[in-house]
Legacy VTK file of the C-alpha trace (Angstrom):
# vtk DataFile Version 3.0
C-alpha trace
ASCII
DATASET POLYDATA
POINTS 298 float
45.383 6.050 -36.995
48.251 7.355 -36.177
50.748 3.855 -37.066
49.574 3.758 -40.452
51.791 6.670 -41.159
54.558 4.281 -40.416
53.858 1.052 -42.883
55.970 0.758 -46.443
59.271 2.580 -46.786
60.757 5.004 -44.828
64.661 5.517 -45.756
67.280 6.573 -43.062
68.276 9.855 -44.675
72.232 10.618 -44.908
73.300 13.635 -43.652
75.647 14.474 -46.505
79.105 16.739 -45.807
80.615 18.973 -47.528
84.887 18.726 -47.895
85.129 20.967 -45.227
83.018 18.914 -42.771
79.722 21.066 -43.018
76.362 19.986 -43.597
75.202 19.862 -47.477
71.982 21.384 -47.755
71.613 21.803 -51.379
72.493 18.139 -51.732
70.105 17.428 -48.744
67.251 18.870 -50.651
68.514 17.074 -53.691
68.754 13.166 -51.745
64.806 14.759 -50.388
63.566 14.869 -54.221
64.756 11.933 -55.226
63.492 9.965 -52.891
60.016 11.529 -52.776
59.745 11.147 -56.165
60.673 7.431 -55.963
58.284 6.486 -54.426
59.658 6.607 -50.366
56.655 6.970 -47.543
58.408 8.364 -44.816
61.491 9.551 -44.230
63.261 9.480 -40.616
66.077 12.207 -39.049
69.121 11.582 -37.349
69.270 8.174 -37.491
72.244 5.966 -37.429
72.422 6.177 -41.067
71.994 10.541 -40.372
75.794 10.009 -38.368
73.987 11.570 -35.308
75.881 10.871 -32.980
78.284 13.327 -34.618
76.251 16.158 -35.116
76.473 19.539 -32.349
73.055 19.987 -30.742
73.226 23.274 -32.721
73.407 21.191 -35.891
71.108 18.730 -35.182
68.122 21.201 -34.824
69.210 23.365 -38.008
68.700 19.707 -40.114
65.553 19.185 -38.822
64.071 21.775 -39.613
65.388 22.154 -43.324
64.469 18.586 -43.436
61.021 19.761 -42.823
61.275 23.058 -45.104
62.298 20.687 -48.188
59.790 18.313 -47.534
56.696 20.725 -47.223
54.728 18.438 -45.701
54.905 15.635 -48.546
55.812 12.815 -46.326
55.541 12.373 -42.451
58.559 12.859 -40.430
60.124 10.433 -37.986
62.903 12.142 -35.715
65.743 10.070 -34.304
65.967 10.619 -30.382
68.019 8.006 -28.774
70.809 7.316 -26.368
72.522 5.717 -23.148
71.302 8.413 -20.709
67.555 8.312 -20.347
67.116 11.960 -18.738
69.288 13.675 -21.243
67.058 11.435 -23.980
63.963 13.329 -22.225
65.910 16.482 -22.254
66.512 16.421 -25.826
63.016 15.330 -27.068
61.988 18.191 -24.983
64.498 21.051 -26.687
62.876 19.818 -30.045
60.512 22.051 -32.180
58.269 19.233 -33.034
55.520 20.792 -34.628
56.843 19.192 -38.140
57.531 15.835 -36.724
55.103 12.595 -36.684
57.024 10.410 -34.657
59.927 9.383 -32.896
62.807 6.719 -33.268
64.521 5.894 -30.195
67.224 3.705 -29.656
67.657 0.627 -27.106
70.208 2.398 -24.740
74.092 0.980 -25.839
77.260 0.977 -24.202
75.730 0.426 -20.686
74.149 -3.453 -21.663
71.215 -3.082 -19.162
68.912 -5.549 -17.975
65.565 -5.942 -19.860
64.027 -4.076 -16.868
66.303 -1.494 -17.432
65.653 -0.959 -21.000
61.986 -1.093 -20.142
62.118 1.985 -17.715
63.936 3.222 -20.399
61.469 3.348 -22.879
58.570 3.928 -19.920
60.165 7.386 -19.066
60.485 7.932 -23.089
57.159 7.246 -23.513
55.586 9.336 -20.788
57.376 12.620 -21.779
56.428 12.085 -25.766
53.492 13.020 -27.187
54.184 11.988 -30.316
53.967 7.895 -31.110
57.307 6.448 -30.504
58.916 3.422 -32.681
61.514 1.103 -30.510
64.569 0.826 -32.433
66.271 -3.006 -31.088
69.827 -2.920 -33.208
72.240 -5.499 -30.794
74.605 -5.605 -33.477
75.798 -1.548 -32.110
74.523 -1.683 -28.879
75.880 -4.930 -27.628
72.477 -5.650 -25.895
69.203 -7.478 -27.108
65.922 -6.293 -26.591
63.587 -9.520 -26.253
60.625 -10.180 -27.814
58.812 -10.101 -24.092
60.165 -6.811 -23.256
59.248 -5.429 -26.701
55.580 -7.080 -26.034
55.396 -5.589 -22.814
56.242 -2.156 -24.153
53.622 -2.371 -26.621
50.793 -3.547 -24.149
51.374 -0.625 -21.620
51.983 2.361 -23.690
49.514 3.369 -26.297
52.245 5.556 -27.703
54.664 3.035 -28.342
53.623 1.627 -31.628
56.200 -0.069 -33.569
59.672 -1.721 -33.144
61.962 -1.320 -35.966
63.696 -5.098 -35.545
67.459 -4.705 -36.937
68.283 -8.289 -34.434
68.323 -10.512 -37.366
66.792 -12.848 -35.409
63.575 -14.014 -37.607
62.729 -16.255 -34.714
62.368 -12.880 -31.748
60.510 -11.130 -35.192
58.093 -13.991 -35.226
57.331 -13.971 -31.114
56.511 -10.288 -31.541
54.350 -11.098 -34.877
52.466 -13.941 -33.353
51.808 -12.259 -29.311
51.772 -8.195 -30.567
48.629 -6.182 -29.889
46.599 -5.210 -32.401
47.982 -2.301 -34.916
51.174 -2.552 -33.374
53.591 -2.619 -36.256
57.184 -4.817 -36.664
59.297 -2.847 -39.048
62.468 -4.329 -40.744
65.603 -2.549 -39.974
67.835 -4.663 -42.532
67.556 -4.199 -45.964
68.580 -7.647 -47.034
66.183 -9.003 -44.680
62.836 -6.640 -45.617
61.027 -9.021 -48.179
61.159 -12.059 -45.632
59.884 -9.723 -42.815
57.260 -8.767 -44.574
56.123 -12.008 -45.864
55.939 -13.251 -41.958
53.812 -10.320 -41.819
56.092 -7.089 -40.878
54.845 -4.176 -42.419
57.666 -2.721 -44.156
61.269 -1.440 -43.223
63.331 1.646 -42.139
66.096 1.631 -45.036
69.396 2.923 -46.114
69.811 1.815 -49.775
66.382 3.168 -50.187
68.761 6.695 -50.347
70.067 5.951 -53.467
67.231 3.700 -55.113
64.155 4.359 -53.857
62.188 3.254 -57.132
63.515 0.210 -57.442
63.054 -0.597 -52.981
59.939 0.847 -53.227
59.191 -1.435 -55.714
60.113 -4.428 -53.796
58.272 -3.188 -50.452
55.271 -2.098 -52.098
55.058 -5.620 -54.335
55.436 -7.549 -50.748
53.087 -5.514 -48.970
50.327 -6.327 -51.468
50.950 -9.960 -51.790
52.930 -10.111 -54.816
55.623 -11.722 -54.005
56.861 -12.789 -57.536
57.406 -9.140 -58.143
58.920 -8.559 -54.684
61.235 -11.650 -54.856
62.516 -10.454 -58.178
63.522 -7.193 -57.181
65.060 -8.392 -53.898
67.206 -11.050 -55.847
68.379 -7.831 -58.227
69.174 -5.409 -55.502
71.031 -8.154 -53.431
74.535 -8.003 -54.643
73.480 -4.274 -54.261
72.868 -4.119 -50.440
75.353 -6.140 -49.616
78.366 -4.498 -51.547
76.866 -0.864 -49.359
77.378 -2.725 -46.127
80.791 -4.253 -46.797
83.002 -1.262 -45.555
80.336 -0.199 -43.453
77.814 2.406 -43.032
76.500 5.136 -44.329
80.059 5.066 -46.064
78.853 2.583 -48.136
75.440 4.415 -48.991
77.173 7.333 -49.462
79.672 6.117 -52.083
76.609 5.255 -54.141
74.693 8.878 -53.529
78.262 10.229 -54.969
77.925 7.821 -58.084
73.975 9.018 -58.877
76.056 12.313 -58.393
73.807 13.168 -55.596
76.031 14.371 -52.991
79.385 13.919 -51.990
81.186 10.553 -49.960
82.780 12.731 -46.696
81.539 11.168 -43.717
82.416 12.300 -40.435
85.241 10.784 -38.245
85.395 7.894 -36.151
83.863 6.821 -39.924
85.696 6.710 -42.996
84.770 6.872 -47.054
84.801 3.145 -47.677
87.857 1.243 -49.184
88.772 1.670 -52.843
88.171 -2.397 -53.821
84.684 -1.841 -51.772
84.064 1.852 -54.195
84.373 -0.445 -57.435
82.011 -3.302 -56.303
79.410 -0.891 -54.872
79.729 0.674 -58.780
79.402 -3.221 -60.567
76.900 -4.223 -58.247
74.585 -1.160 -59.061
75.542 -1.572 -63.170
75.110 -5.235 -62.683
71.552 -4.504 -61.254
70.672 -1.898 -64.192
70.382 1.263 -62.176
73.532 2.648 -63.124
75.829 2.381 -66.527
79.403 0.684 -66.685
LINES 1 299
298 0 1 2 3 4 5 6 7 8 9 10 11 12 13 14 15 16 17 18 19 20 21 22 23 24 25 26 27 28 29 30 31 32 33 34 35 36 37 38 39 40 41 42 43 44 45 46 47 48 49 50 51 52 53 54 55 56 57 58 59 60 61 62 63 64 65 66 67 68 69 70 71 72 73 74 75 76 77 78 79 80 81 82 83 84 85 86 87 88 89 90 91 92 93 94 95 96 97 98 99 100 101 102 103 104 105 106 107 108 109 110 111 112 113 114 115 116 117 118 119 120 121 122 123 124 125 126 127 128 129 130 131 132 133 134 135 136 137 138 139 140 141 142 143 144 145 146 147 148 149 150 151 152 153 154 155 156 157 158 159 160 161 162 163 164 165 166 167 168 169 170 171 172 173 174 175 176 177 178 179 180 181 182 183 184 185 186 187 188 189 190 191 192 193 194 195 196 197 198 199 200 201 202 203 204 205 206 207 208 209 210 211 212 213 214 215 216 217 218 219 220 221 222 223 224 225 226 227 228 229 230 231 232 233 234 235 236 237 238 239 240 241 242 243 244 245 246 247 248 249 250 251 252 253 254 255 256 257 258 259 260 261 262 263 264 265 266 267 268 269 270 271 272 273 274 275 276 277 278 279 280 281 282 283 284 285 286 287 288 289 290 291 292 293 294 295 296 297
C-alpha cells in the first residue's frame, strides 16, 4: 500500500553549500550514507530543512536527481512541492522528472493566511494534478495560518491520494481530532522532533525529522522503539537526545542542524541568506549537548 512507504523516519535532508554558495554534492552523497546506514526509512527533498525556497528552479531539479543517483533506489523518495500560488505549485509538480520519486510534501500555502476553504481548494487542485500520494504538510509556526483538524479530515476523506499530514502545529489536542476521526490507513506524521515519541504513543506513525541528519542511529532508535511498543527504550533515548534537539533549534534552522553535520565533519555550516550559521554561544552548546548525549567526544 502505497502509505506504508511513509511510517518510521524520514529525515528532512540539508542541502549543504559550499563557501562559495554552491551546492555540495560530495558532501550530499556523504549526509545520504550516513543516514541510510543509520537506520533512516525515507528521506524527503527540498523541504524546509533543504532551504528551498532558495534554490533556482535550475538547481532544484539538478538535486533531485543526484538525490536519486546516490540513493539507488535504497529508500523511497518524498519531493517537497509547496507554496502560496496554487497554479505555479501545479506548474512545478508538473516540470518534475518524477520517475524516482514516491511521494510528495506540500506545504499549507503561507504568507496569504487563507480561509480553511481556501487551503482546501488548495490541496484539491494539488491533488488532482498528482499522481503520486501526497502528504499535507500543516507548519503555522512559518506560515502564520492553521490548518484544522476538520479541514485536514476532509482532505483525507475525498482524495485517495492524500494520505498523510505531517503535523508540525504543536497542538497535541488538533493531532488527537485527526487520530481519533481519520480514515483508515491515513497516516499523522510528527513534524517536531521534540514532540515525535508522544505522537507516536497517541498513535502517529512516525515523524519527518531534521536531527535525524546528523544522528540517525540514535532517532532511529527512538522511532523504531515507539513504533513497536517499547516505550522504555523510546523514552530513554528521547530524554538523551533532548538537550540535543533543542540546542539545534535555538538559533534556528537548518543552521542549527548544520552546525552539527560540520562537527560529525560531514559537510560544511554555509547556509544561504535571509539564514545565517547560528551564533557562536549556540555552536558550543549544540557541541556539549551532543558530547553530553555520547555521540560526539569533548
Amino acid at each position: 500500500m502505497m502509505h506504508e512507504k511513509f511510517k518510521g523516519l524520514g529525515v528532512a535532508l540539508v542541502t549543504p553549500f559550499r563557501a562559495n554558495g554552491a551546492i555540495d554534492y560530495a558532501a550530499l552523497e556523504r549526509i545520504i550514507e550516513h543516514q541510510i546506514s543509520g537506520g533512516v526509512d525515507y528521506f524527503v527533498v527540498m523541504g524546509t530543512t533543504g532551504e528551498s525556497v532558495t534554490l533556482e528552479p535550475a538547481e532544484k531539479k539538478q538535486l533531485l536527481a543526484q538525490v536519486i543517483e546516490f540513493n539507488r533506489n535504497r529508500l523511497p523518495i518524498v519531493l517537497g512541492v509547496g507554496g502560496n500560488h496554487t497554479a505555479e505549485v501545479v506548474r512545478q509538480l508538473e516540470s518534475y522528472e518524477l520517475s524516482g520519486v514516491d511521494g510528495i510534501l506540500s506545504v499549507s500555502p503561507y504568507y496569504n493566511k487563507p480561509t480553511q476553504e481556501g487551503i482546501y481548494q488548495h490541496y484539491r487542485t494539488i491533488a488532482q494534478a498528482s499522481l503520486l500520494p501526497i502528504i499535507l504538510y500543516n507548519v503555522p509556526g512559518r506560515t502564520a495560518s492553521n490548518m484544522t483538524a476538520e479541514t485536514t479530515l476532509r482532505l483525507a476523506r475525498d482524495f485517495e491520494n492524500i494520505v498523510a499530514i505531517k503535523e508540525a502545529s504543536a497542538n497535541l489536542d488538533q493531532m488527537g481530532q485527526i487520530l481519533k476521526h481519520r480514515p483508515k490507513d491515513f497516516l499523522l506524521i510528527s513534524g517536531d522532533d521534540a514532540l515525535t515519541l508522544p505522537i507516536i504513543a497517541m498513535g502517529g506513525e512516525g515523524v519527518i525529522s531534521v536531527v535525524g541528519n546528523a544522528l540517525p542511529v540514535e532517532f532511529s532508535s527512538l522511532v523504531h522503539a515507539a513504533m513497536k511498543g517499547d516505550l522504555s527504550t523510546a523514552r530513554k533515548e528521547h530524554l538523551r537526545l533532548l538537550e540535543v534537539i533543542m540546542a539545534l533549534f535555538a538559533d534556528g534552522s537548518p543552521g542549527g542542524i548544520k552546525e552539527a553535520l560540520r562537527i560529525l565533519g560531514l559537510c560544511e555550516k554555509h547556509v544561504r541568506l535571509p539564514l545565517v550559521n547560528v551564533n557562536e554561544t549556540t555552536a558550543k552548546r549544540i557541541y556539549q549537548a551532543m558530547a553530553d548525549a555520547e555521540v560526539v567526544k569533548l
